[in-house]
N, CA, C and O of each residue as an XYZ file, in Angstrom:
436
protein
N      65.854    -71.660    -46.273
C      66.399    -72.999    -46.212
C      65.922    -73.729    -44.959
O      65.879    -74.958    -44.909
N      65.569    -72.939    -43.957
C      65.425    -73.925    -42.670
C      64.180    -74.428    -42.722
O      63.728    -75.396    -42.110
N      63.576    -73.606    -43.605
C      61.904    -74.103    -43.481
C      61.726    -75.000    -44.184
O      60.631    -75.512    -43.952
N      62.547    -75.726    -45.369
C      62.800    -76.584    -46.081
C      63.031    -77.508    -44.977
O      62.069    -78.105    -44.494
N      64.281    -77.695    -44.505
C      64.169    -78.333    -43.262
C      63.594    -79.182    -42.717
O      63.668    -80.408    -42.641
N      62.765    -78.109    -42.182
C      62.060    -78.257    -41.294
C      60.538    -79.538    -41.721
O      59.905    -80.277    -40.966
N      60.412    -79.281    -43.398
C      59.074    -79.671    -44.101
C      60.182    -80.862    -43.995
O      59.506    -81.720    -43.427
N      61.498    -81.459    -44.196
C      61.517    -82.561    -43.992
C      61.561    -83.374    -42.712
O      61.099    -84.453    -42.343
N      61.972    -82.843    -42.423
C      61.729    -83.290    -40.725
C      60.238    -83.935    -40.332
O      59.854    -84.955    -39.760
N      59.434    -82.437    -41.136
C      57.915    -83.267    -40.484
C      57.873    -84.727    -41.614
O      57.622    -85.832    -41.134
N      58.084    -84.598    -42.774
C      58.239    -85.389    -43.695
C      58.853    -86.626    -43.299
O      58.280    -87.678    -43.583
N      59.712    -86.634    -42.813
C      60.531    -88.202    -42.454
C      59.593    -88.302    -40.762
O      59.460    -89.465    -40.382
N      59.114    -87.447    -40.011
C      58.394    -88.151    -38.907
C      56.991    -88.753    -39.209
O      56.530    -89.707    -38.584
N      56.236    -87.991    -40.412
C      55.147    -88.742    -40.704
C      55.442    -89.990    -41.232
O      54.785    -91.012    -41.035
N      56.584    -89.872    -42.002
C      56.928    -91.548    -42.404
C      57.328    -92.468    -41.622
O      57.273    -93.654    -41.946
N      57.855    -91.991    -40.310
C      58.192    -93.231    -39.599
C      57.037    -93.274    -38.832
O      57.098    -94.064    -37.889
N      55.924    -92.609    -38.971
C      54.479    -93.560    -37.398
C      53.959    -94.567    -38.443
O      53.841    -95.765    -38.183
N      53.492    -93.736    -40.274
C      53.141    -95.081    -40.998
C      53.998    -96.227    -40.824
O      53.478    -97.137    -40.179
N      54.875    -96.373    -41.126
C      55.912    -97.958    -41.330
C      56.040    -98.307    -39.801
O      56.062    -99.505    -39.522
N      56.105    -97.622    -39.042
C      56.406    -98.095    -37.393
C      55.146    -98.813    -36.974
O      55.026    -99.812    -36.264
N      53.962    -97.854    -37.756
C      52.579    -99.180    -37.398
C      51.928   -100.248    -38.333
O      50.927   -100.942    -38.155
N      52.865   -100.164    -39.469
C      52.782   -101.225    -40.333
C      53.777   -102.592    -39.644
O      53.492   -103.787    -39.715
N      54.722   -102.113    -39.132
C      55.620   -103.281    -38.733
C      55.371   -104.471    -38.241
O      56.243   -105.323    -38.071
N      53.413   -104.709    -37.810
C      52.985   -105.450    -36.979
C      52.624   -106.619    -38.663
O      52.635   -106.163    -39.807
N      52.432   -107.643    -38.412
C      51.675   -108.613    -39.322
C      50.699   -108.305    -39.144
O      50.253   -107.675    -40.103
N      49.804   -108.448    -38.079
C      48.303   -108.481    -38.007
C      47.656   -107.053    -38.474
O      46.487   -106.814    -38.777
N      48.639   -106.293    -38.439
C      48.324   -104.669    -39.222
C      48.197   -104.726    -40.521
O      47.266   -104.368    -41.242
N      49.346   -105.272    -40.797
C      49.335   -105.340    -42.156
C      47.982   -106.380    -43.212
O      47.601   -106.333    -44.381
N      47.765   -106.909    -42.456
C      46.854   -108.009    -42.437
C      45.145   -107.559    -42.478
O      44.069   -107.939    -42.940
N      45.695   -106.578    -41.724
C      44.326   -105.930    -41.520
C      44.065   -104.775    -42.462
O      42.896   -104.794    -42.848
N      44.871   -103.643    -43.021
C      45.406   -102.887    -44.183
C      44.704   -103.410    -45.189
O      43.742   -102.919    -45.779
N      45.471   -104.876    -45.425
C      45.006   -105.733    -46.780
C      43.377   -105.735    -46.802
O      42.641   -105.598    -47.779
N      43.070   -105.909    -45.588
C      41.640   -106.599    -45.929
C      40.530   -105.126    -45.631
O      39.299   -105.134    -45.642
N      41.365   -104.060    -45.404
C      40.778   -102.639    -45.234
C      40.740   -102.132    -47.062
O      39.975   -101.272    -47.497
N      41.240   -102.514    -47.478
C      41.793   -102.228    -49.224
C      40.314   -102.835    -50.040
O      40.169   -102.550    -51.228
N      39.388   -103.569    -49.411
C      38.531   -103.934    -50.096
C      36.880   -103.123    -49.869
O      36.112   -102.534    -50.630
N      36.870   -103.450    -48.507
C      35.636   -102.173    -48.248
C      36.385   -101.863    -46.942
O      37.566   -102.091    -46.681
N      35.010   -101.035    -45.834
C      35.173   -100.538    -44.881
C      34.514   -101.580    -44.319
O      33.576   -102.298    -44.666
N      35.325   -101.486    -43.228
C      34.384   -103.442    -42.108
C      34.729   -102.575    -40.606
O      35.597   -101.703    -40.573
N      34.006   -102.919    -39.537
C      34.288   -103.068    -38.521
C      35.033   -103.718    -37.568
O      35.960   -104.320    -38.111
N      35.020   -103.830    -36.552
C      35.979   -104.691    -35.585
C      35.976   -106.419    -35.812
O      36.835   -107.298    -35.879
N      33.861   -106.308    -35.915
C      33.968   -108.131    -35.697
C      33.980   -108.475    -37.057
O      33.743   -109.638    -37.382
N      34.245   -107.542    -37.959
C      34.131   -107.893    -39.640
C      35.547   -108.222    -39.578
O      35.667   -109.331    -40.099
N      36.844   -107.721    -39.130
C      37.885   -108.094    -39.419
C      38.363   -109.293    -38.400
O      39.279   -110.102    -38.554
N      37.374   -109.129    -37.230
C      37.901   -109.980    -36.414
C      37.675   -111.802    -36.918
O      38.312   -112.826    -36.669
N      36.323   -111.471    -37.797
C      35.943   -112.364    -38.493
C      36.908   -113.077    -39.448
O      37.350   -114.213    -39.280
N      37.237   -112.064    -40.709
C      37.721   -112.599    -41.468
C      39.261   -113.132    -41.321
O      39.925   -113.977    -41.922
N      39.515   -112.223    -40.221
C      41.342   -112.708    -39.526
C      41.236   -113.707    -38.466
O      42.402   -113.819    -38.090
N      40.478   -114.547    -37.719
C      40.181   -115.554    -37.376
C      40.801   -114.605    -35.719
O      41.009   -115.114    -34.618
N      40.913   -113.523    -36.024
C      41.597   -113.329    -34.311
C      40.351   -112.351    -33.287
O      39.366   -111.732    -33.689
N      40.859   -112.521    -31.899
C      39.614   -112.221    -30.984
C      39.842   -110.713    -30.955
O      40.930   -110.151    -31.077
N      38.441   -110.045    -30.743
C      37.732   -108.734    -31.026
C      39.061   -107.590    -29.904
O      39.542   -106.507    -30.238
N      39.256   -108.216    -28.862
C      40.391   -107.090    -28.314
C      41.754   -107.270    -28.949
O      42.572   -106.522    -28.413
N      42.272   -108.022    -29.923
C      43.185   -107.830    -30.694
C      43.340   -107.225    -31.766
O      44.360   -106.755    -32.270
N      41.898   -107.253    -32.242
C      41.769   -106.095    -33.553
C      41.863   -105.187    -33.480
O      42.472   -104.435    -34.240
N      40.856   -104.753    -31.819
C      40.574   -103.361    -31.362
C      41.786   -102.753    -31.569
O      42.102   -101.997    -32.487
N      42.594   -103.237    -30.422
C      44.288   -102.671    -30.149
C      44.711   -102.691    -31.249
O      45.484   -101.753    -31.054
N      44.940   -103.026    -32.582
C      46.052   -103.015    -33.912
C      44.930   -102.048    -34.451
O      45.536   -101.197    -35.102
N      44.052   -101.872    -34.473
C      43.087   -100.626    -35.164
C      43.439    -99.571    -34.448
O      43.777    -98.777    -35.325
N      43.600    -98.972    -33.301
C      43.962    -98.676    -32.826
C      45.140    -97.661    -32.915
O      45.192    -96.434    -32.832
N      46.229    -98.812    -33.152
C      47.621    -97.817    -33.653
C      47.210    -96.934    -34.859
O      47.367    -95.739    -35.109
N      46.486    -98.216    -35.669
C      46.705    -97.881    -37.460
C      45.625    -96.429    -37.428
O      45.221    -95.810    -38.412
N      45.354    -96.168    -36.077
C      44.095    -95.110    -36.200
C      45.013    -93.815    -35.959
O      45.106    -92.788    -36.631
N      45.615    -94.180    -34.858
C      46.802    -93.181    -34.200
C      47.726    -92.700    -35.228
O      48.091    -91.527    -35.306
N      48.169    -93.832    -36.175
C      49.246    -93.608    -37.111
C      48.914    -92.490    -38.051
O      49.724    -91.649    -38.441
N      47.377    -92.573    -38.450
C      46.489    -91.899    -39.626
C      46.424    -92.479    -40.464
O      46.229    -91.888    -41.526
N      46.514    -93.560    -40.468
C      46.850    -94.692    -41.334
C      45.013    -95.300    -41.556
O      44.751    -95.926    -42.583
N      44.333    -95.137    -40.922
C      42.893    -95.765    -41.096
C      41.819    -94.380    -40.141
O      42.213    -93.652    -39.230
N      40.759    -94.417    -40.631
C      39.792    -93.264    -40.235
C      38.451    -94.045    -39.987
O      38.133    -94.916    -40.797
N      37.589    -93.752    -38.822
C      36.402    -94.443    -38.341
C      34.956    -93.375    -38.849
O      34.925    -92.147    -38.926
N      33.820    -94.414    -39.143
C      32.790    -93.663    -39.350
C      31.527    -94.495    -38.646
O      31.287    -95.660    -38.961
N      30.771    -93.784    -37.687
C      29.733    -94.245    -36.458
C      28.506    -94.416    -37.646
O      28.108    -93.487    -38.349
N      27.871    -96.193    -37.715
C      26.705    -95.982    -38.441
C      25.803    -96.868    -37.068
O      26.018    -98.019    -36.687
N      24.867    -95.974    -36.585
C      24.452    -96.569    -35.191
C      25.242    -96.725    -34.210
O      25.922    -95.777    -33.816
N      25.319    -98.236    -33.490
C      26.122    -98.388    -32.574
C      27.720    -99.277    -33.162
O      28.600    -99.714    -32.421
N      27.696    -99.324    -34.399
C      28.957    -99.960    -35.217
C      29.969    -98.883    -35.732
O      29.831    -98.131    -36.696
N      30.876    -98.972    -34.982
C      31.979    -98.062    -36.085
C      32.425    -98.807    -37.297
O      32.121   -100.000    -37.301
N      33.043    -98.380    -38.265
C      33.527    -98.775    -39.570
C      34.929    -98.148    -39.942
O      35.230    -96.960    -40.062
N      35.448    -98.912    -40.042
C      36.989    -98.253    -40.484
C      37.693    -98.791    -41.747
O      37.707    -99.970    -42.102
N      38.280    -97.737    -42.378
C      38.805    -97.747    -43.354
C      40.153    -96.521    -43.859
O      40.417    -95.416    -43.386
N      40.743    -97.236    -44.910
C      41.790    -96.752    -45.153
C      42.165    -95.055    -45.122
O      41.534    -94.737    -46.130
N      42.547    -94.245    -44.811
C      42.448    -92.841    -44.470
C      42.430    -92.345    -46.127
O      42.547    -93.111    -47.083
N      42.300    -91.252    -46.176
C      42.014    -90.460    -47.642
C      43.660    -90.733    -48.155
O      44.140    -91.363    -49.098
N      44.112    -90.115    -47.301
C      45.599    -89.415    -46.745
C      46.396    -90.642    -47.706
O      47.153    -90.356    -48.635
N      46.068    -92.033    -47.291
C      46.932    -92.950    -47.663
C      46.039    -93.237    -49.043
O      46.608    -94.132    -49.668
N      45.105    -92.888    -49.580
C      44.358    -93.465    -50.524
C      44.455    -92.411    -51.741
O      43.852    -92.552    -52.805
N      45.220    -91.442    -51.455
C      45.384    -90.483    -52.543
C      45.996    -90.632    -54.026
O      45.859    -90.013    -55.081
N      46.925    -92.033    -53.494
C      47.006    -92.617    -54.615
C      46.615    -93.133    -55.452
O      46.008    -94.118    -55.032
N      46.561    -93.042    -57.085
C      45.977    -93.931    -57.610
C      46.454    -95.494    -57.781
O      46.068    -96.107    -58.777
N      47.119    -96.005    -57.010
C      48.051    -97.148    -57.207
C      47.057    -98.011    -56.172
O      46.802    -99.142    -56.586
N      46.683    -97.784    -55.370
C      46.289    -97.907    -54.055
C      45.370    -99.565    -54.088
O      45.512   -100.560    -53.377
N      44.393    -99.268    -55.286
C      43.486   -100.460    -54.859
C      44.222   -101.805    -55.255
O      44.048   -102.956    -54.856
N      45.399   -101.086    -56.487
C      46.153   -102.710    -56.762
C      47.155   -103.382    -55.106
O      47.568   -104.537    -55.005
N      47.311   -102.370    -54.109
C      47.765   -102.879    -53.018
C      49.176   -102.117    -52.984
O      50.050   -102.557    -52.237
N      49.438   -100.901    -53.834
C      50.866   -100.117    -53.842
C      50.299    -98.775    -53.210
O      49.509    -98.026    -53.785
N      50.830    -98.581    -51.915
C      51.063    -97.863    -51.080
C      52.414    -96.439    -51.405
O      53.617    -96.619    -51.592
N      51.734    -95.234    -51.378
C      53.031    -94.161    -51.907
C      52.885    -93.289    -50.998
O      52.012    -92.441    -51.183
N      53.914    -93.227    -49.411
C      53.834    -92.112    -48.393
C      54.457    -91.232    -48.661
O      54.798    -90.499    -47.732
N      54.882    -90.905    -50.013
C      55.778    -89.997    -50.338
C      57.042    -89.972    -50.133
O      57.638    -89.278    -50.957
N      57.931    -90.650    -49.052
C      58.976    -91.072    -48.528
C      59.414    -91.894    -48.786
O      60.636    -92.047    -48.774
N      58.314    -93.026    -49.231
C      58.806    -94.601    -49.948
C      57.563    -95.015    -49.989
O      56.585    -94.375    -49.600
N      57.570    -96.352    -50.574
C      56.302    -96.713    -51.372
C      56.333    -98.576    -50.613
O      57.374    -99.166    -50.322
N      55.365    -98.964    -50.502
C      55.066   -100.258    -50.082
C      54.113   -101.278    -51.033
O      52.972   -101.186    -51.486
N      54.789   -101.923    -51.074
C      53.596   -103.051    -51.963
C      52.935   -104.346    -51.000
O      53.546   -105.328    -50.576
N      51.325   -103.957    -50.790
C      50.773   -104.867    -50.482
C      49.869   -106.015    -50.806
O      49.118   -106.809    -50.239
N      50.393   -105.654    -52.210
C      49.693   -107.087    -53.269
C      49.693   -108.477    -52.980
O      50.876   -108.807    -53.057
N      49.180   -109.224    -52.761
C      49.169   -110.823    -51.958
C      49.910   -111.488    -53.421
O      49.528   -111.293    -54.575
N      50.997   -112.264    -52.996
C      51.594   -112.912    -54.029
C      50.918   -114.058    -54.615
O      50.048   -114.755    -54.093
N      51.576   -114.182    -56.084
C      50.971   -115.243    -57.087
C      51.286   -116.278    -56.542
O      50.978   -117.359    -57.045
């Protein structure tokens, strides 16, 4: 029984770094626009109209969280959504399932 426990314990702490680093807008913002390909810093910094050390830092968490994973092509990293969170098949419509609870990031009609 304790080891049961215990699997929830780790279970409810992995769920609170995802949602604790979703809590930001500009994360979430950035999530959304990670859901389509893999972009870099000035690719998102681009398309979110915000400056390159603000992306850095919210990539950052969402990297820490495990929430997004980097891949070096030259001198450009590329980041994108982690496996981890993409295991779902729900995923590309924008429904998020951490196992703990589920998030919908579908842009409304």
């Amino acid at each position: 029984m304790a080891q049961s426990e215990s699997d929830d314990e780790k279970e409810a702490t992995r769920c609170a770094r995802y949602l604790k680093a979703l809590g930001d807008p500009v994360r979430l913002q950035i999530v959304r626009a990670l859901q389509s390909c893999s972009m870099s810093v000035s690719d998102i910094s681009s398309i979110l109209d915000l400056d390159l050390p603000n992306v850095s830092h919210h990539l950052r968490v969402l990297f820490n969280a495990g929430l997004v994973t980097t891949e070096r092509d030259g001198k450009f990293i590329y980041y994108s959504l982690s496996p981890d969170v993409m295991k779902s098949k729900s995923v590309p419509s924008g429904l998020f399932d951490f196992g703990c609870c589920k998030l919908d990031l579908r842009t409304p009609r």
